[in-house]
N, C-alpha and C positions, 0 to 999 in steps of 0.2 A: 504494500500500500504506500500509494506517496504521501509523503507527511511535511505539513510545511507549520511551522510555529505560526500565531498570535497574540498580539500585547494585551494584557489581562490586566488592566486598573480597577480596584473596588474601593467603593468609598463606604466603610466603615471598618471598624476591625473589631468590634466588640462580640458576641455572641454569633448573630448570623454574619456578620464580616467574617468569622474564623470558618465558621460551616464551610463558606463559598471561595474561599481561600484553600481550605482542605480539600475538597470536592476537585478546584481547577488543578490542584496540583496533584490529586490522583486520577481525575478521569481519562486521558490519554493511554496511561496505562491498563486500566479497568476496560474500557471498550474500545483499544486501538483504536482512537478517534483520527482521522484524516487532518484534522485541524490541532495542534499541539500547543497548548497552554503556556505560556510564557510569563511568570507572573512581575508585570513590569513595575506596579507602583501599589500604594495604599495612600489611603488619606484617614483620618482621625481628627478631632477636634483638635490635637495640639501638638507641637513639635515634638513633646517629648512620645506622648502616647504613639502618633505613628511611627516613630523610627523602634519604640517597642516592636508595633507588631509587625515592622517589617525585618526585623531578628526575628522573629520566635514563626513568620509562618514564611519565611525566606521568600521575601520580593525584592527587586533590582533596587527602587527608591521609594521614599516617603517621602510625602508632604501634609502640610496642616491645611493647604488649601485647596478646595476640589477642584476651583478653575485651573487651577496647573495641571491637575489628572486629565481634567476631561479634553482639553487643551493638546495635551501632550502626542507630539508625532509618534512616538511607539508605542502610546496605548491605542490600541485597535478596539474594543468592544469595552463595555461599562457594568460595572456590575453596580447596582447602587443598592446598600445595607444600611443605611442613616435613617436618622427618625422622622419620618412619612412629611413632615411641614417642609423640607430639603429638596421630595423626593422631585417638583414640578420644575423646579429652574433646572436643579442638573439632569436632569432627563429629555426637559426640551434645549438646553445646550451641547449635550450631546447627540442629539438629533440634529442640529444645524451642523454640525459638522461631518452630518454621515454614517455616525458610529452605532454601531448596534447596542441593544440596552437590556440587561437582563432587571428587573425590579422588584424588591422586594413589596409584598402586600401589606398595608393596605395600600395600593397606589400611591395615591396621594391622602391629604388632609381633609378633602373634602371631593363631592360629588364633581364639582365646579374645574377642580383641579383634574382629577380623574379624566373630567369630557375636555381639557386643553390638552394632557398629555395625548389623549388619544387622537385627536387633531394635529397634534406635531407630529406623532408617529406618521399617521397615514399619509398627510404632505409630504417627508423627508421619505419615506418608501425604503425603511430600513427595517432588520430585522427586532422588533419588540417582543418581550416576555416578562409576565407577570410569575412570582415563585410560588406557586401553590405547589409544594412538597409533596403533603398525606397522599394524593390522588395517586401518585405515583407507585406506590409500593405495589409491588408482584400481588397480591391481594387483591387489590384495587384496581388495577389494573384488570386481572383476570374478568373481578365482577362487572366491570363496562362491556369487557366482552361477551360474559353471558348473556347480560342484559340487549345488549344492540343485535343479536342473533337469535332473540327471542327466544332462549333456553328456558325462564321463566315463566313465558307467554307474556301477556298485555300486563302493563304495569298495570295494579290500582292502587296501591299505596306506599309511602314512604315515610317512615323518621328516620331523622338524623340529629344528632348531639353534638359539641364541641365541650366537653365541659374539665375543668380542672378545678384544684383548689388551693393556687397560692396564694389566693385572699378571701378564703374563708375563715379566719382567723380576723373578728373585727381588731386586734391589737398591733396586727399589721402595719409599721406606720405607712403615711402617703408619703409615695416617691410620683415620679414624673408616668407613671404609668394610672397611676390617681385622677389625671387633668387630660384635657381635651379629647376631645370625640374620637379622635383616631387612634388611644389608645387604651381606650374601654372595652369592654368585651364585644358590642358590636362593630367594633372597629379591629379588635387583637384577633379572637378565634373566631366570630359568628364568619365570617369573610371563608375561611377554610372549610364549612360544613355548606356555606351556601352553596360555592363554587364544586363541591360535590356532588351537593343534587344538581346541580346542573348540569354537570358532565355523565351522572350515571341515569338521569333520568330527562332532563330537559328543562325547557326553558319556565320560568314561574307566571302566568298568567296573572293573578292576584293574592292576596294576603291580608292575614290581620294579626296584630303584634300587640305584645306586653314588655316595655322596657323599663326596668327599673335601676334603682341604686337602693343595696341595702344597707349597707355600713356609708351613710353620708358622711361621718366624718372620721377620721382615721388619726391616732398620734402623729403630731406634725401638721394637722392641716384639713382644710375641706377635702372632700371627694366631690368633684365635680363631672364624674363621669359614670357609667352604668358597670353593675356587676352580675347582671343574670337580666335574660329574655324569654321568652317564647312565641313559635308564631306558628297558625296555621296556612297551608296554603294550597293553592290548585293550581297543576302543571295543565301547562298545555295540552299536554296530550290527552288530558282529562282526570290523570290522578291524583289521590288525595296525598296531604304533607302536613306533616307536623316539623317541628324543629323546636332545638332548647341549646340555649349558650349561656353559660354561665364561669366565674372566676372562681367564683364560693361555693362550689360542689364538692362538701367535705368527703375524704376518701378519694375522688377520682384525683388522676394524676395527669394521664392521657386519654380523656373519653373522647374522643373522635369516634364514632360508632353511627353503624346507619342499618336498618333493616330495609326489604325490601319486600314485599307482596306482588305477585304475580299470579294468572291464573292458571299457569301450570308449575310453581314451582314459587323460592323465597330462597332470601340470600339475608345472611346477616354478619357483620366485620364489628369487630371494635380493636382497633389501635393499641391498647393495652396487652392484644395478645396479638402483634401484626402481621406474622407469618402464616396467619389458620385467616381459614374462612369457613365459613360456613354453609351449606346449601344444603335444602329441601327441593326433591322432584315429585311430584303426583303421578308414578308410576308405579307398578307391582304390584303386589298384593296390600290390602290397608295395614296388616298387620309387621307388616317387612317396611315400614314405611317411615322415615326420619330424617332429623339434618345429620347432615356426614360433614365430618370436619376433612378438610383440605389441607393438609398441609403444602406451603409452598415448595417448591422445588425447581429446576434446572427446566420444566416444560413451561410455565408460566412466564410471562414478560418480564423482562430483566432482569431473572436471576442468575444465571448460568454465569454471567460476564465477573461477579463474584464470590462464585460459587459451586461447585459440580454435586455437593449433597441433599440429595432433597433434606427439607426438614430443621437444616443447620440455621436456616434462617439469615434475613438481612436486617439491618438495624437505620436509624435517623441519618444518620452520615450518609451511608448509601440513598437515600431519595435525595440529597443533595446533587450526588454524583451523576445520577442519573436525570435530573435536572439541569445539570451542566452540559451534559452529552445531547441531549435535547438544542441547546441554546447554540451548540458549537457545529450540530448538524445542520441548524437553521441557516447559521451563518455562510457554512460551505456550499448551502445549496442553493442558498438565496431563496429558499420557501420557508415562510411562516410556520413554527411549530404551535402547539395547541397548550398552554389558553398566551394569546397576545394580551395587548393594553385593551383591545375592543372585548375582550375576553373577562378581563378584567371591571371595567366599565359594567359589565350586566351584573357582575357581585355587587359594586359599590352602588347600583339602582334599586338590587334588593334590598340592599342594608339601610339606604334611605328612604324607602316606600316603610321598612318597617318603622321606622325612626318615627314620621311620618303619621301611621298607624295610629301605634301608640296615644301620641301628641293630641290627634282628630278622636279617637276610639270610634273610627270607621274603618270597613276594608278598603283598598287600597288597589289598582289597577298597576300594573306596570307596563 
């Protein structure tokens, strides 16, 4: 295979800065990618913090300022990992200069910003991606494919959950993740479970929403943002949907989980245990008749490239990886891979139809 290197600028280095940092500098190897990762710069809020983590996750240079990255003749593609109020200038200034843009979710800060990015995108005519991870896993993956091949039959129903609980604990103090919309629960996980049903079932027709805050105030400060939702709703295609996102769901750690209803069959995933899935056929005798647990293995989508054992299982890192392989195929081929910013755009219209909801205590059209 011929292999030509690419300049790899990401602008954050904290948490998901390191993920997509690890990711670009194992996926070449993980899925002999035609495009070869070259990690040219980081940026960080400060001189000292970037030239950190450009020691500890080995890139060329650092800088404190992202117009220098995005700027920069040897960075070829952008990864942006900064916190979501960031994410609209340097996305639409690296679209003026051509450069493809991989994004971390939530888009942007708001709906407003969301429909400019996506307007920049589709004027510059570059490759754009939004990082919706969970979807990814050999799991999820699979279940899109049962589903779109009608292994279940006709959808009629679906829940889905996002839920954790690092602020289930009203004693929690408020940090920055306490304050504005885009980093409350409908703005942190609701975004990940919606862009689910979307891809494994389709598009949302309408809805009606419950968004609250339960611990309004936290040591250190107001909470000015929401910690648990729920919404129901109806897909296009005619099927029913529940949905539940919450921070303060004592015990859950990773509930990302969704069931599925079908008329010949039902699928059910929870993230907690991400290698199994689960599946129901309405075949055989009644008495022979149950969910069989799946484990993943080497036949399912992008296991193999880590893995030759069924079973052994893949972990968080890995949907990064394969996330990146994604973004670096887009680039090679110059076709859009799945979800873009416009992809993106119909999460952030769900998440403010609920917002929305709520506010009105009416449903909601989208």
């Amino acid at each position: 295979m011929d292999q030509r290197g690419i300049g790899i600028g990401i602008l954050g280095g904290g948490y998901m800065g390191k993920a997509h940092s690890v990711a670009m500098a194992a996926v070449g190897a993980v899925f002999e990618t035609a495009l070869r990762p070259r990690l040219e710069m980081i940026c960080s809020s400060s001189a000292e913090t970037s030239e950190r983590y450009r020691r500890a996750f080995g890139f060329a240079r650092a800088t404190h300022d992202w117009r220098t990255l995005v700027e920069d003749r040897s960075v070829d593609a952008i990864v942006i990992a900064t916190p979501q109020a960031l994410h609209r200038e340097i996305a639409e200034a690296a679209f003026a200069l051509g450069k493809p843009v991989l994004c971390e979710k939530p888009m942007g800060a708001s709906l407003e910003d969301a429909e400019s990015m996506v307007a920049a995108a589709e004027a510059a005519g570059v490759v754009n991606m939004v990082a919706f991870n969970y979807i990814r896993t050999p799991a999820s993956q699979f279940a899109r494919q049962l589903v779109a091949k009608g292994e279940i039959g006709t959808v009629t129903w679906f829940r889905g959950e996002h839920t954790e609980d690092f602020y289930a604990d009203p004693q929690m103090p408020a940090t920055w993740r306490t304050s504005g919309m885009a980093n409350g629960t409908m703005g942190d996980l609701a975004p990940h479970m919606i862009n689910a049903a979307l891809a494994l079932i389709g598009p949302i027709c309408s809805l009606v929403a419950e968004v609250e805050t339960v611990h309004s105030e936290r040591p250190g400060g107001d909470v000015t943002n929401d910690d648990q939702a729920q919404m129901m709703c109806r897909f296009a295609n005619g099927a029913m949907g529940q949905m539940h996102f919450s921070r303060i769901a004592t015990g859950r750690k990773m509930g990302y989980a969704y069931e599925i209803t079908g008329t010949k069959g039902a699928i059910r995933f929870d993230q907690e245990d991400q290698n199994a899935l689960w599946l129901y056929r309405s075949e055989g005798p009644e008495a022979e008749r149950g969910f069989t647990k799946i484990l993943t293995g080497p036949t399912h989508p992008d296991y193999l490239p880590f893995c030759q054992g069924p079973g052994h299982g893949t972990g968080y890192q890995d949907q990064i990886i394969i996330e990146a392989r994604d973004f670096l195929q887009a680039i090679e081929t110059g076709k859009q891979v799945w979800p873009t910013f416009r992809d993106g755009l119909d999460v952030h219209r769900v998440v403010q139809a609920a917002i929305e909801s709520s506010r009105t205590k009416t449903w909601q059209d989208i």
